[in-house]
N, C-alpha and C positions, 0 to 999 in steps of 0.2 A: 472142763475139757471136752464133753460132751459134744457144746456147741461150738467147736473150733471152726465150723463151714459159716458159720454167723459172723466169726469176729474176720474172717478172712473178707466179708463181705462188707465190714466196718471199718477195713484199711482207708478203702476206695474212696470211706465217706467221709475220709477226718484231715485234718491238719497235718501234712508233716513237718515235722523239726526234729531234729535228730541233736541230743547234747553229749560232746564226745568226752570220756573219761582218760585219765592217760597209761592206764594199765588193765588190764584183764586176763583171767584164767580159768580154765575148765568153761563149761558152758555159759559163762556169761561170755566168754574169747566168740566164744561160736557166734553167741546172737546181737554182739558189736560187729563182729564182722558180715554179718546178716543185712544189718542197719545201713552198712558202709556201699552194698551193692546193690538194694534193692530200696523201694522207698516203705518205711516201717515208722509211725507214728509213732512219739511217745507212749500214748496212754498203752500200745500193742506190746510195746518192748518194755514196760512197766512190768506187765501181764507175763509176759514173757520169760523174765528174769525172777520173778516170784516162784516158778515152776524150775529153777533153775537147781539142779544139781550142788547139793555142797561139793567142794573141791579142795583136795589136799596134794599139794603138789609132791609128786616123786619125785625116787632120784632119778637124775637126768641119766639117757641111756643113748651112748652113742655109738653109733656101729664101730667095730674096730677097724674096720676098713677106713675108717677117715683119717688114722694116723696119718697115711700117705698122701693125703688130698693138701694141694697147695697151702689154702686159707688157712689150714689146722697147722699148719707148717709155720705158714710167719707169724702166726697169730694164737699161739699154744693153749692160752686164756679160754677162745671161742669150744676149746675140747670140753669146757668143762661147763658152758655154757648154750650154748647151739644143738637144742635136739638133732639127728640125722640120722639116715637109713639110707644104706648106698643100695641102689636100682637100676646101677648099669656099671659095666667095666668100664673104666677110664684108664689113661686120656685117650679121648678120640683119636686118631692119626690127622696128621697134616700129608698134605697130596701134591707133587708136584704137577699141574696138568698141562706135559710136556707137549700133547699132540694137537689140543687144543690152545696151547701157546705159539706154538708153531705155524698154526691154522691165523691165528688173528695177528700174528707178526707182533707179538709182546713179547717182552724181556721176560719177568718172571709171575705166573700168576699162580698160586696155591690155593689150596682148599682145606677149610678146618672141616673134617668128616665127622660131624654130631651125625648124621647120618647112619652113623655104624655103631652108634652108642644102642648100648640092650644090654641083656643078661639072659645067658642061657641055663634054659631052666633042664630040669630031671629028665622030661618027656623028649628032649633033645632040640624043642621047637624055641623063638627066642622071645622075651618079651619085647612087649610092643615100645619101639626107638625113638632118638629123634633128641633135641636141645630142653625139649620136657622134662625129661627124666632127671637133668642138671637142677633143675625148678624144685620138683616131686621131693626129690629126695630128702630138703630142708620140712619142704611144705605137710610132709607124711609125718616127716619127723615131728615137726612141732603139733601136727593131730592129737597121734598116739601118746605124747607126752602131756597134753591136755586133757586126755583120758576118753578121746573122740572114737565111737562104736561107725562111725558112718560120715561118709565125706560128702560135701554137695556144691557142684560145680556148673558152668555156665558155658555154650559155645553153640557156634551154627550146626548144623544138618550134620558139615564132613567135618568136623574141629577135629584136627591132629589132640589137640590140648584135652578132651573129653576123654579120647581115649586112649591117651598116656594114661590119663587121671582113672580109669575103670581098670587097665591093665595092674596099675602098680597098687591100687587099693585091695583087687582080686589077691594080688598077691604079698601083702600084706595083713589080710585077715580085716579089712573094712569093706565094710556097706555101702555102696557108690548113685550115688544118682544126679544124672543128667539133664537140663534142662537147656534146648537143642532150637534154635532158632531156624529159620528160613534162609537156603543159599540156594545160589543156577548149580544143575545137577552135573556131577561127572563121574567117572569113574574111583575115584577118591572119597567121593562122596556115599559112594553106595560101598566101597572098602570098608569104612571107619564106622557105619552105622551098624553092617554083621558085626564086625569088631567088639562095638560096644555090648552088643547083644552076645556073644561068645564070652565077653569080660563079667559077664552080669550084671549091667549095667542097669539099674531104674530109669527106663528115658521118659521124659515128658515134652510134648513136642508145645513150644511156645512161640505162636506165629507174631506176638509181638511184644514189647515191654511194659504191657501193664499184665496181660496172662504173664507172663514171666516172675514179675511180683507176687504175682496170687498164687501160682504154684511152687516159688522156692517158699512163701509165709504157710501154706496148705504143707510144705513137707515137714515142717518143721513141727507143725502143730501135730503132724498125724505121725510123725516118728516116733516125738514124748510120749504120746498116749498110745502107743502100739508098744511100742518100744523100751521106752522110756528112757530115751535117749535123745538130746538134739546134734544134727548134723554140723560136722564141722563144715565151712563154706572158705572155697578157695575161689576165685574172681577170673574172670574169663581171661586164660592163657597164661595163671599163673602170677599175673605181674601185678606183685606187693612186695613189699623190702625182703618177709623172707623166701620168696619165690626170686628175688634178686640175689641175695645172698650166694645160691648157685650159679648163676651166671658171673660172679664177679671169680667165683673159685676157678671156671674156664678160662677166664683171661690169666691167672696166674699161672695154670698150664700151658699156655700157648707160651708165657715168656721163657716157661721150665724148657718148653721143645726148641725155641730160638737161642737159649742159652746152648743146647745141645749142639745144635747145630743141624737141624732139622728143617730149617726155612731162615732166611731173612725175618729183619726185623719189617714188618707189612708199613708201608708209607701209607697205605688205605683200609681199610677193612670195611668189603658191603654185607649186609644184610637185611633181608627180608625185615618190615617194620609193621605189627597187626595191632597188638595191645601195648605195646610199646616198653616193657619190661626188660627185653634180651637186649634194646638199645640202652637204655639206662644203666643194664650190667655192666656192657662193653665200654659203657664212660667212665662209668666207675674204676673197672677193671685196670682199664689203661696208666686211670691215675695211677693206684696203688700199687701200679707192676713197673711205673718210671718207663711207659712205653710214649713213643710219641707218634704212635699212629690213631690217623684221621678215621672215626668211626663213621660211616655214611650208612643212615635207615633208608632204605625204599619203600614210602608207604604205598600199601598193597589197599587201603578200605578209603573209596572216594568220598565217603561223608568224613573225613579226617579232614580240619581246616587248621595252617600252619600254625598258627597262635595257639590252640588248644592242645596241637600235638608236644608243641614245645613247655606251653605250662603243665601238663602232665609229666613229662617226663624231668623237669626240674624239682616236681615237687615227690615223683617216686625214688629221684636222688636224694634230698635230701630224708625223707623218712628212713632213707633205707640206711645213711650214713650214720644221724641220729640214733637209729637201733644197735647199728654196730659199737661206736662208739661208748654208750651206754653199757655196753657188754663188756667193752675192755678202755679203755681209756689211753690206751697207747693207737687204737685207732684213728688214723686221721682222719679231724674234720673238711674234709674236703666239699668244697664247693663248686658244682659245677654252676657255669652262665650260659647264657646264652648264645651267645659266641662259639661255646665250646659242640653244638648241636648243629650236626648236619644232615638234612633229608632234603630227598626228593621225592616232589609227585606227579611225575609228566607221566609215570609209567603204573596206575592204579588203576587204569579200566573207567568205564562207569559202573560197576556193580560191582561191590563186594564176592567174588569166586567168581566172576566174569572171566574167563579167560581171553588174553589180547592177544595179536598178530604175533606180536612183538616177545610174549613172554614162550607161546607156540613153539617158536624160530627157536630161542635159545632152549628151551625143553630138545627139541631136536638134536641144535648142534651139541650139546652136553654128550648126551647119548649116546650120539654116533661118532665123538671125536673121544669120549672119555669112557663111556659106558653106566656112566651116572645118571640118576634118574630125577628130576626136578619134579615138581609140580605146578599146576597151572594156576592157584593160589598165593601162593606164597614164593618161593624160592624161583619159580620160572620168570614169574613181575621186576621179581630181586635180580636177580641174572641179565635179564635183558637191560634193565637198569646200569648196571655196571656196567654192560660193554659199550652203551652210546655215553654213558659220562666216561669212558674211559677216552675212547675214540673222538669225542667232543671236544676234550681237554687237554690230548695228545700226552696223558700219563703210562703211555706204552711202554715207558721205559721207565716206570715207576717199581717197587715191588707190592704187587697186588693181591690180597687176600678176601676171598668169599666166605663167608662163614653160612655152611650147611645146614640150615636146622631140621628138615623135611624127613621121616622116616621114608623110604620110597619099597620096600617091601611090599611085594602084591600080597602075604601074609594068607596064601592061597591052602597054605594048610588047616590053617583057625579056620578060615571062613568055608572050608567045603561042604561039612554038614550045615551050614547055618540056615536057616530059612528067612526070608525079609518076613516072612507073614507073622515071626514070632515079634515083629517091632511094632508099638502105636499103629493102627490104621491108616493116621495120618500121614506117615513116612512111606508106607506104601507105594507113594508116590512117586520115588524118586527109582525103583523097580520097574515101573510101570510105565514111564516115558523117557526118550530117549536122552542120551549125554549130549556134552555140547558138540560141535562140528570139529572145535580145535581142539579136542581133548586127544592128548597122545602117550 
């Protein structure tokens, strides 16, 4: 263990092929899922797994708060098998955005407020929001139940996903570290970097995907021998079957609020499309809730090409149905096709947190017609997206539903003391030169 900077050095120079098992637990779960996101050679992950922790699994421990949660509802079995830790009050609210329907001369358009999802802690301030924390909650769960000291996760500069993932491990009693790729700077961006720093977050700033590799294989190697612990590794934004699994428990909420009588049943449902998991949920979701509303991704990341977005997300439906299934067997095997998958990319910019004209506008009107606060990554791309395929396709008289995933809190209290100087030198950067032009 000594020479762990040596073997980190003999990734670079070997073969990979990765041979995948079909179950894992405790520390070998970590360093498959290691293998799954980064590229890790046999002979490394031999090595790897020799250092690996014997493992005896406990008893499973589920928050008692899950009684209430939809999926544990239809699905009573999943109680007794699905780690979970609840991380935010639910259910988000549904919104009706009268003034802003008013404005654009539509019949009925709604909003699912993930937005407003958190947990207010002792100190009176809230944790940190947003459609994450639906993810977190499985994804922590199945950590801690794997016996995991320390969680290690993947995202750009301002990744909302990094620090949900620092917020909810802080408070949880895990060890978080961050490995932070390169985005165009905005005010979001420089938010969620304090943030992670305020959450304690280990950042490592990885300006491309081969450092990205050598620093999640470097944490791993330097956790066990410091530690003696390996990190559990969640995949950038969350999206694996059990980072699905929450999302699909939201769409059973949304049918609990439609049953209520809370909103229409949505003929559309848009939202923001990054890593492509919160879409997958939503297809899911719909099946198993007998909804027959049309789910539309807006992808937000211009190097996303249509074929690959689509084979991704067919094949994180089926993993993810397979796992469930597998857990109960009154689960249905549902299949989604391709057919059933809709996105758009007229509205992704050319750079990844580019922000456009188009996403600016709708950031605005939100704002000033609703008081809601979009981003220029994600949900502002998504927004503007919906109103030209709305308006394009004359669905104004549709019932239309947005689904919010963006925490928009300026989080102005965490970040007061924070210093940027206490981050990587590297990130300094984004301190140091000005935000974009359209950033609002």
């Amino acid at each position: 263990m000594k020479h762990y900077k040596m073997m980190i050095l003999f990734i670079f120079c070997s073969t990979f092929s990765v041979s995948i098992a079909k179950k894992y637990v405790g520390e070998a779960l970590f360093i498959h899922n290691l293998s799954l996101y980064v590229p890790v050679p046999n002979s490394i992950l031999l090595s790897l797994n020799t250092l690996a922790a014997p493992f005896t699994v406990p008893k499973l421990v589920v928050d008692p708060r899950a009684k209430k949660m939809p999926l544990f509802k239809k699905y009573p079995a999943f109680k007794n098998k699905i780690p979970y830790i609840s991380l935010c009050t639910m259910p988000s609210p549904v919104q009706k955005l009268i003034a802003l329907g008013h404005y654009l001369k539509w019949a009925d358009v709604t909003i699912k407020r993930d937005d407003q999802l958190g947990l207010l802690l002792q100190d009176g301030k809230k944790l940190f929001g947003g459609t994450k924390l639906r993810k977190l909650g499985f994804l922590l769960g199945d950590a801690v139940h794997n016996g995991a000291k320390s969680v290690l996760t993947f995202g750009s500069a301002g990744s909302n996903h990094t620090v949900a993932t620092a917020a909810c491990c802080q408070q949880v009693g895990l060890k978080n570290f961050s490995l932070l790729k390169p985005q165009p700077n905005s005010q979001t961006v420089r938010r969620n970097l304090l943030l992670m720093n305020y959450y304690g977050s280990n950042i490592q700033y990885c300006p491309n995907i081969e450092v990205r590799g050598m620093g999640a294989t470097y944490t791993f190697f330097r956790q066990k021998e410091d530690y003696g612990d390996f990190p559990y590794v969640i995949p950038p934004g969350g999206s694996c079957p059990m980072g699905i699994i929450g999302i699909i428990d939201a769409v059973l909420e949304l049918k609990e609020q439609i049953k209520q009588g809370q909103l229409s049943e949505p003929d559309r449902i848009y939202l923001a499309a990054g890593t492509l998991g919160t879409v997958a949920g939503l297809l899911l979701g719909t099946k198993i809730a007998n909804l027959s509303s049309k789910v539309i991704g807006i992808c937000v990341m211009p190097e996303m090409k249509p074929e690959g977005a689509k084979k991704m997300i067919l094949q994180l439906c089926k993993e993810t149905v397979e796992l469930l299934h597998s857990l109960d067997a009154t689960f249905p095997l549902i299949k989604i096709n391709e057919e059933d998958i809709h996105m758009l990319y007229d509205f992704r910019g050319t750079q990844y947190g580019l922000f456009t004209p188009e996403a600016a506008q709708a950031i605005k009107i939100v704002k000033e017609k609703e008081g809601i606060v979009l981003d220029g990554t994600y949900t502002g791309k998504a927004f503007a997206g919906m109103l030209e395929d709305v308006e394009k396709h004359n669905y104004q008289h549709k019932n239309i539903l947005f689904w919010h995933t963006f925490y928009g809190d300026a989080c102005t209290q965490e970040i007061a003391d924070t210093s940027y100087k206490k981050l990587p030198k590297a990130l300094h950067y984004y301190f140091e030169t000005s935000v974009q032009a359209l950033d609002v």
